[in-house]
C-alpha positions as CSV (number, residue, x, y, z in Angstrom):
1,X,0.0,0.0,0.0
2,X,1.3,3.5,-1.0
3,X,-0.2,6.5,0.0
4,X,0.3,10.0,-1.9
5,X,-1.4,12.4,0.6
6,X,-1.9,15.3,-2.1
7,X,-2.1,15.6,-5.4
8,X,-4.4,17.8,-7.8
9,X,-5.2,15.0,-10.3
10,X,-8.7,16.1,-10.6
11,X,-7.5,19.7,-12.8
12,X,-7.7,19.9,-16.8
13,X,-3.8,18.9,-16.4
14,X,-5.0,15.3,-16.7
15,X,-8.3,15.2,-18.9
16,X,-6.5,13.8,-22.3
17,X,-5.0,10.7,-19.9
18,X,-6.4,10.6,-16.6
19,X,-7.8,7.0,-16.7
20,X,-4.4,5.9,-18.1
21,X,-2.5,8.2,-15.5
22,X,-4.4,6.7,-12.4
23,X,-3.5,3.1,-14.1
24,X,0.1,4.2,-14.1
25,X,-0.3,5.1,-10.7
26,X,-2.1,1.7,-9.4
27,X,0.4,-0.2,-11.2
28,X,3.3,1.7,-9.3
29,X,1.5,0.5,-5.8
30,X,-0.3,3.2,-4.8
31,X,-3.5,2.7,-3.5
32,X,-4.8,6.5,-2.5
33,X,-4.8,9.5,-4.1
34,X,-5.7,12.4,-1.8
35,X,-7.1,15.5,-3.4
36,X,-7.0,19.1,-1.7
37,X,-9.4,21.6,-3.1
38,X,-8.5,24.7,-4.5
39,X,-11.5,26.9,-4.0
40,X,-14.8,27.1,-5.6
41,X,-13.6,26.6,-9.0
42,X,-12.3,23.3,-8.3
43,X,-14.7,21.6,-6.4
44,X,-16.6,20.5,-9.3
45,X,-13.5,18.9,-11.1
46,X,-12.7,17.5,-7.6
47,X,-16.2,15.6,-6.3
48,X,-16.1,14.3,-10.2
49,X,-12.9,12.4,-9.9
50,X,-13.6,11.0,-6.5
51,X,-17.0,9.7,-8.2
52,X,-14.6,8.3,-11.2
53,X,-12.5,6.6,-9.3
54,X,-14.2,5.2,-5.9
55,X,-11.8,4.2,-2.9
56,X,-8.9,5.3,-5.2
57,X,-9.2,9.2,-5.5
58,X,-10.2,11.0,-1.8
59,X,-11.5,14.4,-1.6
60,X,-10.5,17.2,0.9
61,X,-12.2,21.1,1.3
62,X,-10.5,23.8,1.6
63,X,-9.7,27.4,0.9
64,X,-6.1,27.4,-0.8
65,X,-4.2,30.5,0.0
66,X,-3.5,32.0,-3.2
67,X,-7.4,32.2,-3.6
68,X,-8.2,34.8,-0.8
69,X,-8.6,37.6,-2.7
70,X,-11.5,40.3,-2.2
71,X,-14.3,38.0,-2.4
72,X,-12.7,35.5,0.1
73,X,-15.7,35.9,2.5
74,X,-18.0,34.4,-0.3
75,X,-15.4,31.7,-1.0
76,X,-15.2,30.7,2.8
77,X,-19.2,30.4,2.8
78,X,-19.1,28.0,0.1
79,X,-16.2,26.5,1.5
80,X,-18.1,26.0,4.8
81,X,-21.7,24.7,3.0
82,X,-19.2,22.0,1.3
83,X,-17.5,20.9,4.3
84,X,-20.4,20.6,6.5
85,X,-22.5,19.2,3.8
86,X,-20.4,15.5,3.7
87,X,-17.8,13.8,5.3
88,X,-13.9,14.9,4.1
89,X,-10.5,13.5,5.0
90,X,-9.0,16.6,5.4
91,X,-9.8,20.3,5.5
92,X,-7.0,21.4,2.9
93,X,-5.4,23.0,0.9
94,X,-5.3,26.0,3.7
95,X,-2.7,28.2,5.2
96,X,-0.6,31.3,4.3
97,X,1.3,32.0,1.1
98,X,3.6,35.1,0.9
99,X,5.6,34.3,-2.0
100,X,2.9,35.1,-5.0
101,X,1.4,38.1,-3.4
102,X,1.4,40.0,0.4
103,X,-1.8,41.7,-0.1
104,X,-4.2,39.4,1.3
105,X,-1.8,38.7,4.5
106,X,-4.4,39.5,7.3
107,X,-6.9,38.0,5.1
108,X,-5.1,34.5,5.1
109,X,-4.7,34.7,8.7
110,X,-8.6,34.8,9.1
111,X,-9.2,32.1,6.4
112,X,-6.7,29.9,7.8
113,X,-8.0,29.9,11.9
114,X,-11.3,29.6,10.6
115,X,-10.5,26.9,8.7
116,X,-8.6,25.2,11.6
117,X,-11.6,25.8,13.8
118,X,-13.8,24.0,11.3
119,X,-11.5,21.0,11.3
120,X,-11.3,21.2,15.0
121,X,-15.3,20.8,15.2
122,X,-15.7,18.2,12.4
123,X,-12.1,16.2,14.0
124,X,-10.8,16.0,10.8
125,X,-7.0,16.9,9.9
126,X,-5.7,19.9,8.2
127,X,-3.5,20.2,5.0
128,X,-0.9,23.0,4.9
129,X,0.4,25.5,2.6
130,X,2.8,27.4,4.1
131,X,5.0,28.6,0.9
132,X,7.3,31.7,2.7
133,X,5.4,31.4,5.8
134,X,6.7,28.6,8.0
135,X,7.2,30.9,11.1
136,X,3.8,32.8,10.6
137,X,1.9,29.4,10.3
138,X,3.6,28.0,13.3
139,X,2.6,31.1,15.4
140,X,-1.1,30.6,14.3
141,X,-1.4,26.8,15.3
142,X,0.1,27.5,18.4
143,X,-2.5,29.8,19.3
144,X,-5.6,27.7,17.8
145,X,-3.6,24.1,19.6
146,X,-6.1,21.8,20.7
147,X,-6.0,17.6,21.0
148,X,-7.7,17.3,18.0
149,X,-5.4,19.3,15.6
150,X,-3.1,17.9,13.2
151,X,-2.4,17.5,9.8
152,X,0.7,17.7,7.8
153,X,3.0,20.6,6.7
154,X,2.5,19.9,2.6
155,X,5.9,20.6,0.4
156,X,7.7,20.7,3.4
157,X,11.4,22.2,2.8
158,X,12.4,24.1,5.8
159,X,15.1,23.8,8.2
160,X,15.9,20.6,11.2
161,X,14.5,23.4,13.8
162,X,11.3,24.5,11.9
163,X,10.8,20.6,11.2
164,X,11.0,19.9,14.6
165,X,8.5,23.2,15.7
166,X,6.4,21.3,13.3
167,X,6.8,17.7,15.4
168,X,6.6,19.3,18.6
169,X,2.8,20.4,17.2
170,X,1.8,17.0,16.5
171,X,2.0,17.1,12.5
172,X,3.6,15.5,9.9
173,X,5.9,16.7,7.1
174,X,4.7,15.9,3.4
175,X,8.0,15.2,1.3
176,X,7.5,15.6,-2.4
177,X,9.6,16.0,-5.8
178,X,11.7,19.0,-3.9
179,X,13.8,16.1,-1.9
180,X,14.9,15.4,-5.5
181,X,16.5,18.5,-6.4
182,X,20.1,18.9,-5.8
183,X,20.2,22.7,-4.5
184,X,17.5,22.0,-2.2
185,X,19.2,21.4,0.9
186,X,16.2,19.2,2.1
187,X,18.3,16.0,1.8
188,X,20.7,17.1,5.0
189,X,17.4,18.1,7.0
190,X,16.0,14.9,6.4
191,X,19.0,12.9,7.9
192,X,18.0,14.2,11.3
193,X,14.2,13.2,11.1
194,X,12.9,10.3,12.0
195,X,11.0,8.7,9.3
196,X,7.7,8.3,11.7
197,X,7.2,11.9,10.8
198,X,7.2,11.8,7.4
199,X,4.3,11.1,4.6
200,X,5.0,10.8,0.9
201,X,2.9,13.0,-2.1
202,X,3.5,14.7,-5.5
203,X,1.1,17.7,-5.8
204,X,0.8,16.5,-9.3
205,X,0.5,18.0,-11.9
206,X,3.6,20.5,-10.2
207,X,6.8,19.6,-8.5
208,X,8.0,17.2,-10.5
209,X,10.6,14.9,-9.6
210,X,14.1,14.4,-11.0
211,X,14.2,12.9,-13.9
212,X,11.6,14.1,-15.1
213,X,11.4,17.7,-13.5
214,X,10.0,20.2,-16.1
215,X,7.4,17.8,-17.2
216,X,3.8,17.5,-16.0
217,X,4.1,15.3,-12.7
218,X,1.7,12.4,-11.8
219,X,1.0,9.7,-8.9
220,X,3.1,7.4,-10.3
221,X,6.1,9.6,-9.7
222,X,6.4,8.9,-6.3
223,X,8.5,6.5,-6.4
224,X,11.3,8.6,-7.4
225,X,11.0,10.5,-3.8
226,X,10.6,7.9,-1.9
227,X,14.0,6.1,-3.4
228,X,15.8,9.4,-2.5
229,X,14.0,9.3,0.5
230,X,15.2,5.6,1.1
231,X,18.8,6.6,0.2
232,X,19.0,9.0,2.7
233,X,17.7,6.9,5.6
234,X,19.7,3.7,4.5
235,X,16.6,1.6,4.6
236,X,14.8,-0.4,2.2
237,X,12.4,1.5,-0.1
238,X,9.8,-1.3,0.4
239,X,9.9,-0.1,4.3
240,X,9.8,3.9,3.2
241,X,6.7,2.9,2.0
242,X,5.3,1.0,4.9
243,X,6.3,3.7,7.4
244,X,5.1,6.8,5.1
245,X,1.7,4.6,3.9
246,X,0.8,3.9,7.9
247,X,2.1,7.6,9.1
248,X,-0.8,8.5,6.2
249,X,-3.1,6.2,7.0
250,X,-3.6,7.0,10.8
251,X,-3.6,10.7,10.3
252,X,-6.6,10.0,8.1
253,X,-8.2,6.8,10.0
């Protein structure tokens, strides 16, 4: 069983080869796809692949980000009508992002605690963005910390002491195609993390692994992390699996 714990395989990146792709991806082992939203635009595209591909493809709801613009109050209510309206995995993609734009900072902030809240209520785990924002983030779940929230720090890339700010919080660290580049750094970070923190994705369609970084990335790709992955830990790659898959499987239950 291999688990890739987010991935946006439901977007017009994959509607030439999808049923192909998610065959390339069954073949490779894995055996669930987790899928955080976007915002409202997606959430179409999204409940249509989970319908496409039962037990396979799993569904999360979320406000990303990069969406909170000037209408982000109206997103959030459909956001909240979504979430409340079914049963989710995760609330995700949500957090803070101030690499693309700083406009919306304070607007985040209240997306992201009130997204956390939700997920608190519903005791359900959160999905992070936190592109530029580690510290900010950090701050934020520290103030909203209860027993019942968790989640995982998606794309993680930071240093051994924000990884470890991030374990002392009670989440997990989602380790994607980054581990594969060689100016990344994230290899030496990992060597001082234990492996029971970790979970495996590929944000497909981005991030794409070495070798095939620059080209549209997919599920079956993850295989290339978690052999770095395995490389740096000295361990086989049947066990990087194992570990990551249950790590992944009892955040979710």
């Amino acid at each position: 069983m291999i688990i890739d714990t987010h991935s946006h395989i439901y977007l017009p990146d994959f509607s030439e080869d999808r049923d192909e792709m998610i065959q390339r991806a069954l073949d490779t082992g894995i055996s669930k796809i987790y899928m955080p939203n976007i915002d409202s635009s997606s959430i179409n595209m999204l409940y249509q692949t989970e319908k496409d591909y039962p037990d396979i493809c799993i569904g999360m709801m979320g406000l990303h980000p990069c969406s909170v613009k000037e209408d982000f109050e109206n997103e959030l209510k459909i956001i909240e009508i979504e979430l409340f309206k079914r049963a989710f995995s995760a609330v995700g993609e949500i957090g803070l992002d101030y690499y693309w734009d700083k406009t919306f900072i304070e607007q985040q902030k209240h997306a992201f605690i009130l997204q956390m809240k939700w997920a608190k209520q519903l005791d359900i785990p959160i999905v992070i963005h936190s592109r530029e924002s580690t510290v900010d983030v950090i701050e934020l779940i520290k103030q909203e910390k209860s027993s019942n929230l968790r989640g995982i720090f998606h794309c993680f890339g930071g240093t051994v002491e924000e990884a470890n700010q991030i374990i002392e919080q009670g989440f997990l660290l989602g380790i994607g195609g980054v581990l594969t580049y060689k100016k990344s750094g994230l290899d030496a970070t990992l060597k001082h993390i234990d492996i029971n923190h970790l979970v495996l994705e590929t944000d497909a369609p981005y991030l794409t692994p070495v070798p095939f970084r620059g080209k549209r990335n997919e599920p079956a790709y993850i295989i290339h992390v978690a052999t770095k992955l395995a490389e740096i830990k000295n361990i086989s790659l049947d066990k990087i699996f194992e570990i990551t898959s249950q790590n992944a499987a009892q955040l979710f239950r």
